[in-house]
ZADREN-577144 format. One line per 5 residues: for each residue z, y, x of C-alpha. Coordinates in Angstrom, 2 decimals. Layout:
Z/Y/X | ...
% end
This chain:
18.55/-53.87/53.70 | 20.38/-54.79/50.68 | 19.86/-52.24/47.47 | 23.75/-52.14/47.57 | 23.57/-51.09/51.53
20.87/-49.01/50.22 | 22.36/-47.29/46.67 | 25.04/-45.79/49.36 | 23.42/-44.81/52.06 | 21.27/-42.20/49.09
24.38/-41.45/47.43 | 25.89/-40.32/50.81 | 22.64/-38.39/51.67 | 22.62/-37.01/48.04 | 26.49/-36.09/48.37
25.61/-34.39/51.64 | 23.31/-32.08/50.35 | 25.53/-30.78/47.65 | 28.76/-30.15/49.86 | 27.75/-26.71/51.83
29.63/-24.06/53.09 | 30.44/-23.08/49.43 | 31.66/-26.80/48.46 | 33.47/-27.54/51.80 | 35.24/-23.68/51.86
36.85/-24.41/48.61 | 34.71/-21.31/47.76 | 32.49/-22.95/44.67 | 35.20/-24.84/43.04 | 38.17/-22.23/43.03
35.46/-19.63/41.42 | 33.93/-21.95/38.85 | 37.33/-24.11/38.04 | 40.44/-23.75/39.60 | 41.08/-20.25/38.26
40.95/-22.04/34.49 | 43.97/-23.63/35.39 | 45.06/-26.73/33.69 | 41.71/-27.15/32.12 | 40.20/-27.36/35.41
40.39/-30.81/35.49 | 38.24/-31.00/31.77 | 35.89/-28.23/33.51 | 35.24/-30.74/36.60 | 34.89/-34.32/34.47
32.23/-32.29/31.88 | 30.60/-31.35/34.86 | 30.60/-34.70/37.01 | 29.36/-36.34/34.06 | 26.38/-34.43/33.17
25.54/-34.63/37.43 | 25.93/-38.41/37.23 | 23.65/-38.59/34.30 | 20.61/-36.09/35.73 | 21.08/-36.42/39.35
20.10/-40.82/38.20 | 17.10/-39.42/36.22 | 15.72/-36.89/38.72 | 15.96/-40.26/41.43 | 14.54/-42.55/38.70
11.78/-40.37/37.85 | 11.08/-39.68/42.12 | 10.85/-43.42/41.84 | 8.44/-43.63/39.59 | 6.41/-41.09/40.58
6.44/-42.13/44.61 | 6.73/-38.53/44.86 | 6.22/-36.41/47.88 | 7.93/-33.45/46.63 | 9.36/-31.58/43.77
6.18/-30.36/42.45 | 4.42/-33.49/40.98 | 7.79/-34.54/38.70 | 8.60/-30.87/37.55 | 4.10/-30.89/36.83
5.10/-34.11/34.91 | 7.97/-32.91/32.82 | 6.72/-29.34/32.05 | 2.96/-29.24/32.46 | 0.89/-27.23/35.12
1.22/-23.75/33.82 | 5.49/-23.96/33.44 | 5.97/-26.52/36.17 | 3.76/-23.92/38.66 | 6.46/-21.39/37.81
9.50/-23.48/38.31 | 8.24/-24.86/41.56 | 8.23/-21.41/42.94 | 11.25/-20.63/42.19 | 12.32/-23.49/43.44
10.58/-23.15/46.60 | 12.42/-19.32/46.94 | 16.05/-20.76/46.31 | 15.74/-23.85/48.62 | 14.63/-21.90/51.78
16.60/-18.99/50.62 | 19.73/-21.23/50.63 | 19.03/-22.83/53.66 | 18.96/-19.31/55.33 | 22.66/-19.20/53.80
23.77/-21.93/55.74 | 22.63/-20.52/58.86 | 24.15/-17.42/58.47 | 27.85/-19.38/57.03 | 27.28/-21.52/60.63
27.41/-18.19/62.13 | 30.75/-17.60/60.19 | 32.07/-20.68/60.92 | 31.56/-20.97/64.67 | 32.92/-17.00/65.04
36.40/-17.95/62.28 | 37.24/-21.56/63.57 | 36.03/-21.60/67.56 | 35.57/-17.53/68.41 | 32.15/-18.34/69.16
29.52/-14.85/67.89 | 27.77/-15.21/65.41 | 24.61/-14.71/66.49 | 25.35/-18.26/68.98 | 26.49/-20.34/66.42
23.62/-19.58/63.63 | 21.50/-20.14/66.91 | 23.03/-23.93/67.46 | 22.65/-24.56/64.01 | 19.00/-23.38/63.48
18.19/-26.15/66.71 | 20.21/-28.89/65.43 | 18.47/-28.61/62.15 | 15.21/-28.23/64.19 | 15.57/-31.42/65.82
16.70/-33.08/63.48 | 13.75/-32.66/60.47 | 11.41/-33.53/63.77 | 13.19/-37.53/62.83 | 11.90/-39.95/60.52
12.81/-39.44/57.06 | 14.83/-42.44/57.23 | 16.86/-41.40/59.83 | 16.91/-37.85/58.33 | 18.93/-39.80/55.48
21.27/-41.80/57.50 | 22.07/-38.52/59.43 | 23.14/-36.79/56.06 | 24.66/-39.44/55.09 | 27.05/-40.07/58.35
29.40/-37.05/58.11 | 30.05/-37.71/54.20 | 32.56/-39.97/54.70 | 34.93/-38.29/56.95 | 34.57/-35.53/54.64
36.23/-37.56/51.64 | 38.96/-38.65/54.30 | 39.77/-35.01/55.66 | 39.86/-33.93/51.80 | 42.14/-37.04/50.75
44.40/-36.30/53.60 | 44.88/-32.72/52.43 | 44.88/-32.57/48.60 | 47.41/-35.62/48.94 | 49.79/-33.74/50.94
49.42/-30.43/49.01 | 49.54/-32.12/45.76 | 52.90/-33.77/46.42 | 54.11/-30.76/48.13 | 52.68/-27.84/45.81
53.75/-24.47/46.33 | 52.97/-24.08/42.82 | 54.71/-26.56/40.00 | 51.84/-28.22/37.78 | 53.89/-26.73/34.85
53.27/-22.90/36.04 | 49.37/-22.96/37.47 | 48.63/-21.52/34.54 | 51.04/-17.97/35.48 | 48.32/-17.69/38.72
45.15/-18.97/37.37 | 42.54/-15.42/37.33 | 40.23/-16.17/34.84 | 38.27/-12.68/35.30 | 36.99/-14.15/38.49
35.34/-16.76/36.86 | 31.34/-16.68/36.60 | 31.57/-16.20/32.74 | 35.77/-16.68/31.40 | 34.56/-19.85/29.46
35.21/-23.14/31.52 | 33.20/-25.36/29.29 | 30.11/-23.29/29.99 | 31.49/-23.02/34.36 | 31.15/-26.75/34.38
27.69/-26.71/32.60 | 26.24/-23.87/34.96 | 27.26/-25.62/37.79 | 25.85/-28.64/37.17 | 22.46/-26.35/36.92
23.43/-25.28/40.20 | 24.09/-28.86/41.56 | 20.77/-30.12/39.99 | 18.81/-27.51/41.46 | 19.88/-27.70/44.77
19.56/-31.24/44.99 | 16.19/-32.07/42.50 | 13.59/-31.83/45.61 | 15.06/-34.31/47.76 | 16.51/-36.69/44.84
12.93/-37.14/44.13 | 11.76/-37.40/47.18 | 14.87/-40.07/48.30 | 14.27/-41.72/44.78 | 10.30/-42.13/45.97
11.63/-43.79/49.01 | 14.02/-46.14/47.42 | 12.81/-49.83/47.76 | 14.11/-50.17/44.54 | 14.43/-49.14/41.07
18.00/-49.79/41.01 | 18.48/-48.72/44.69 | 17.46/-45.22/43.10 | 19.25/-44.99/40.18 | 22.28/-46.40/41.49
22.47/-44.50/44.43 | 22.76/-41.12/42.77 | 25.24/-42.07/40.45 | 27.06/-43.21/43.84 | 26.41/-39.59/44.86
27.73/-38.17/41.60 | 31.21/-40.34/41.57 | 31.67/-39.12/45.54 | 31.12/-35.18/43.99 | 33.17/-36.05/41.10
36.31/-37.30/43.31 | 35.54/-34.47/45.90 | 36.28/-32.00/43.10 | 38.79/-33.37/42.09 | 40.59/-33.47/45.06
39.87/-30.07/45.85 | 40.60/-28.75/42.90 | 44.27/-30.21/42.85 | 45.00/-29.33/46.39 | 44.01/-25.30/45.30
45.89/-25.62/42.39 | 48.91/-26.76/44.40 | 48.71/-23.40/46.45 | 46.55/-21.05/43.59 | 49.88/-18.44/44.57
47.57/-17.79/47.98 | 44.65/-19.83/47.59 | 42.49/-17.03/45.35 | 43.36/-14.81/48.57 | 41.72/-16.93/51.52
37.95/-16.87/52.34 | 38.23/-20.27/53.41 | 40.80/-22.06/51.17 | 40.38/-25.52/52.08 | 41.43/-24.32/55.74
44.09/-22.42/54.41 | 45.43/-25.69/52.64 | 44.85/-27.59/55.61 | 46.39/-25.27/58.52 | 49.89/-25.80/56.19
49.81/-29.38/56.86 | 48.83/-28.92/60.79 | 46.63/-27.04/62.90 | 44.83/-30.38/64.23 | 43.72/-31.39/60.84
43.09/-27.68/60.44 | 40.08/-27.97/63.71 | 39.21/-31.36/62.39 | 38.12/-29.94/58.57 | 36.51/-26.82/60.93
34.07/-29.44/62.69 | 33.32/-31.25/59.47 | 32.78/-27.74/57.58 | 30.14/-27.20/60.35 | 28.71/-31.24/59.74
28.28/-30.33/56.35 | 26.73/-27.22/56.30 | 24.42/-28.93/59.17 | 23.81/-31.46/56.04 | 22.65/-28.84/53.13
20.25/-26.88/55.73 | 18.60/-30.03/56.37 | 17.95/-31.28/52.80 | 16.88/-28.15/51.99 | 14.47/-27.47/54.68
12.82/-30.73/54.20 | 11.38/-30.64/50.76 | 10.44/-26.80/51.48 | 8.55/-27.67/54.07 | 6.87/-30.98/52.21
5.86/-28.77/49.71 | 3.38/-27.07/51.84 | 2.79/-30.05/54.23 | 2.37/-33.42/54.92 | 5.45/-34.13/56.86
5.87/-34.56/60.45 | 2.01/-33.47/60.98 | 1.32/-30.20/62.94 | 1.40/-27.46/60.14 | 4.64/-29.49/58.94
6.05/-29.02/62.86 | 4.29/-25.08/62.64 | 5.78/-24.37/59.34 | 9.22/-25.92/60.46 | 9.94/-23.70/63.56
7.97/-20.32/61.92 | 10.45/-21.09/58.93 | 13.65/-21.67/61.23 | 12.95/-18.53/63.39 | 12.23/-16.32/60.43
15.52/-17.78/58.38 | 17.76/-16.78/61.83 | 16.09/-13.34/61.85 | 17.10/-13.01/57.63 | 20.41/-14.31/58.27
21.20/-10.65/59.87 | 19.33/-8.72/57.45 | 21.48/-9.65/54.17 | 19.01/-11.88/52.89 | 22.29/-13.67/51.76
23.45/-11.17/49.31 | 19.59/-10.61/47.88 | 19.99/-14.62/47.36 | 23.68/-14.16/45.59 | 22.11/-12.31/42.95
19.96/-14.25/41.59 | 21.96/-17.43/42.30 | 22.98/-17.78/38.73 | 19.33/-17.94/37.61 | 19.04/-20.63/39.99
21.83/-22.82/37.59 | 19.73/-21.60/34.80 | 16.63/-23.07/36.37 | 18.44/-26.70/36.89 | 19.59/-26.64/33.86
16.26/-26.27/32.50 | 15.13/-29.24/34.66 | 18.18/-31.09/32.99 | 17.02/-30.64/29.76 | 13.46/-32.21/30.49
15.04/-35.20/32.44 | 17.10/-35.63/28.99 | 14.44/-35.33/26.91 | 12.06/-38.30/28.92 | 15.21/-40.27/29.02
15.95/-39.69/24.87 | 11.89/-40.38/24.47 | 11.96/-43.24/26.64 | 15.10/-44.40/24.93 | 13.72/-44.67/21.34
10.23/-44.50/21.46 | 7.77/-48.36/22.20 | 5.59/-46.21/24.73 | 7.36/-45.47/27.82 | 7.04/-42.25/30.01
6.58/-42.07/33.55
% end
């Protein structure tokens, strides 16, 4: 495989990970920079840019490393003592997100096909089971797959909303609710949520980077990843913007924006939605679990299905809104990882002895 054929396939898998039932809903990106309005758009570039830049140093480092999970690159940037307490908290967030996405399935199925949602956090917990029983290869290409008709289903509706906005460019401003912003200042938004991004996605960028036949295959392919966020946001963000008049109302706006251009593309976005909250469950799960366990050996299997069951029994115990409060310290956490991957990259940068 060429590093080229390669760089994509991780930044599609990386991308995947990132776009969950937050991202997909509209949810994340109306909360953290629609509602600034115009400067939105600066909110979403400051923020793409610092993901480019530490989402290619978290897979460069992996590289290096050949690491099998999170903990040996967060050891290497903060020490044993620090790194021990990161990795924990890593560890709580990653399975305590995943249980998020199997309760949102449940949401999903019930609000798009009528199906309880009990059944459809079921479906989800055995396609995810199934799945991390694959070949970590495959695991990629499967998170990968459903990436691209994402970007198409998004085109398709910010395009149409953008050229036929409810709300004038010139008066977004008149709707925009900054007091339902994470902090009112959209400079800091952006940075937090690249914390957030980072965080979510630092256990399997290191493990994808560690799998990369390349050097370049790693580095490149998560700044593939970050350009596919980047445009995704953007996209989004316009289309809300377009309709912020109704948009801060709906619990799913992106299906809001696309049921006014027609129900079909309205079921198609509702079956991606699913795809791609399939995606973040799975590239969570798997570097939780590799944390413990060598993959695909028996505790790994043991671990996998006593994790599942125990995630579909939290979903209905509002596990989710234990998680929600202490999200933002999970920003806080990536944010902390940013800053080592910056300062390795500023040290390797100007100093003649290199670092891992």
């Amino acid at each position: 495989m060429s590093y080229r054929r390669e760089s994509m396939m991780i930044g599609f898998a990386y991308t995947g990970v990132i776009v969950g039932a937050g991202f997909s809903t509209g949810q994340e990106i109306l909360q953290f920079f629609t509602n600034y309005g115009t400067w939105s758009y600066a909110a979403i570039i400051l923020s793409a840019l610092i993901i480019m830049f530490v989402g290619r140093q978290a897979a460069k480092l992996g590289y290096r490393l050949k690491a099998d999970s999170h903990e040996e690159p967060i050891n290497t940037m903060f020490g044993d003592m620090i790194g021990k307490a990161i990795d924990y908290i890593l560890v709580f967030f990653l399975y305590g997100i995943a249980v998020i996405m199997l309760a949102g399935a449940g949401s999903a199925f019930y609000e798009s096909f009528g199906v309880t949602p009990w059944l459809g956090s079921l479906i989800m917990m055995v396609a995810v089971f199934v799945t991390l029983l694959l070949d970590f290869n495959k695991i990629v290409a499967v998170l990968g797959a459903v990436t691209p008709f994402l970007v198409a289903f998004v085109l398709i509706i910010a395009a149409f909303n953008v050229f036929n906005p409810a709300v004038p460019m010139s008066e977004v401003n008149q709707y925009a609710q900054i007091d339902r912003t994470p902090s009112g200042h959209w400079w800091w938004d952006a940075i937090t949520y690249s914390g957030l991004v980072l965080a979510t996605a630092f256990s399997f960028l290191s493990i994808m980077g560690s799998e990369a036949s390349k050097h370049k295959a790693a580095r490149r392919g998560a700044l593939v990843g970050g350009v596919i966020i980047m445009l995704l946001m953007l996209l989004i963000n316009g289309g809300m913007l377009a309709n912020l008049n109704t948009a801060n109302e709906a619990a799913l706006p992106t299906l809001l924006l696309a049921e006014g251009v027609h129900p079909a593309l309205s079921l198609g976005l509702s079956i991606v939605m699913l795809l791609v909250i399939y995606n973040t469950a799975v590239g969570l799960m798997y570097p939780f679990l590799t944390r413990f366990t060598v993959a695909y050996s028996g505790k790994y299997k043991i671990m996998l299905a006593v994790g599942l069951l125990f995630g579909y029994a939290l979903s209905f115990v509002g596990f989710v809104d234990l998680v929600n409060i202490f999200y933002p310290i999970f920003g806080y956490i990536g944010l902390f990882i940013a800053g080592g991957l910056t300062i390795r990259w500023v040290a390797n940068k100007f100093s003649r002895k290199q670092l891992v």
